[in-house]
N, C-alpha and C positions, 0 to 999 in steps of 0.2 A: 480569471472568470471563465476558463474553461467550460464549466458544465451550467455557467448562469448564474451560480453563487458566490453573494460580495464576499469581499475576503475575510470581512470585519465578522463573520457569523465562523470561521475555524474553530472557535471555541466547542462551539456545540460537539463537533467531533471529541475534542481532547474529553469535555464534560462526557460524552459518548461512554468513551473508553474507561473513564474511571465508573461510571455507574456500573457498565457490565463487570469489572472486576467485582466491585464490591457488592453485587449479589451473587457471584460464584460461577459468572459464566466464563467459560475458559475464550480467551482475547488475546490476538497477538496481531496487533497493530503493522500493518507496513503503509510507507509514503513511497510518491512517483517521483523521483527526485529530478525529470528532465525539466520542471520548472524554478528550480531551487537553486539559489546558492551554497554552497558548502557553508555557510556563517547558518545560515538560515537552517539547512540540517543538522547543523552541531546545534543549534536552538533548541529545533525538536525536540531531539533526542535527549535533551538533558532535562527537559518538560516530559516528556513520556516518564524520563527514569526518576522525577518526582515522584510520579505516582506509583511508578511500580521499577526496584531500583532491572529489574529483567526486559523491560522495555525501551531499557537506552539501546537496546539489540535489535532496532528495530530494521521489520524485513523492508527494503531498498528494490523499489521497482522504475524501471527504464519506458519510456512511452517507446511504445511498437509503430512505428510507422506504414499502416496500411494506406491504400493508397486515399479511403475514404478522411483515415486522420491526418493526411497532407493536405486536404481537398479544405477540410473544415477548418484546420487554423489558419492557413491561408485566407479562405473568406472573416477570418476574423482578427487579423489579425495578429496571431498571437507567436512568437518564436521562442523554439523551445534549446535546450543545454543538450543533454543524453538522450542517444535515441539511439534505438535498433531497429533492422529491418527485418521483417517475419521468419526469413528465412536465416536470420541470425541470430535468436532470442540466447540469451543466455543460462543455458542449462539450471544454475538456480532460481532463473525464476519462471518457471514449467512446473507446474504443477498437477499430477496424476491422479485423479480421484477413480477410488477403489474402496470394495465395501471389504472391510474386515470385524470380523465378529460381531455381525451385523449394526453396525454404524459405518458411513461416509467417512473415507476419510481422505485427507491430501498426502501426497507423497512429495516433496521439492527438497528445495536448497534449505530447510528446516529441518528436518527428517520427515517422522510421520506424525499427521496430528488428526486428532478426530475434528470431524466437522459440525460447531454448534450444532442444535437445533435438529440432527438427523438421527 
């Protein structure tokens, strides 16, 4: 309950992801995995690649440790797996927005992709 929402509503994301496929918007899913068990990511991931068998690929993000998000799950409790410090992020998951022939796009550990909506 990181951001305030019951866990039991995840679906809505997964239902998320499959509606934007199947109207043609381009989607590529990543999870934070500092609260996860590796069981519970192999889960995901084989529920992503249901829907889309390219989504068992899914992009894998590490919670960043500033000093605000020590401050906040500390008051609430919450203790986390994987974690980086800012000054350690890991190069693939840095991501570089850049406009190229005129669209937004991200540059990271994916290659390049154009950014929904821009």
């Amino acid at each position: 309950m990181l951001m305030g929402v019951q866990p039991a509503a995840f679906h809505v994301q997964i239902r998320a992801v499959e509606n934007l496929l199947h109207t043609g918007v381009m989607v590529h899913p990543a999870v934070m995995v500092s609260f996860s068990t590796h069981h519970e990511i192999e889960e995901l991931r084989n529920r992503l690649g249901m829907i889309d068998v390219n989504f068992k690929d899914v992009e894998i993000e590490e919670l960043v440790m500033y000093d605000d998000v020590k401050k906040r799950l500390k008051q609430v409790g919450i203790f986390h797996g994987a974690a980086c410090t800012p000054d350690r992020i890991p190069p693939e998951q840095v991501c570089l927005v850049t406009v190229r022939h005129g669209h937004l796009c991200c540059s990271g550990g994916h290659g390049v992709s154009p950014l929904p909506g821009f």
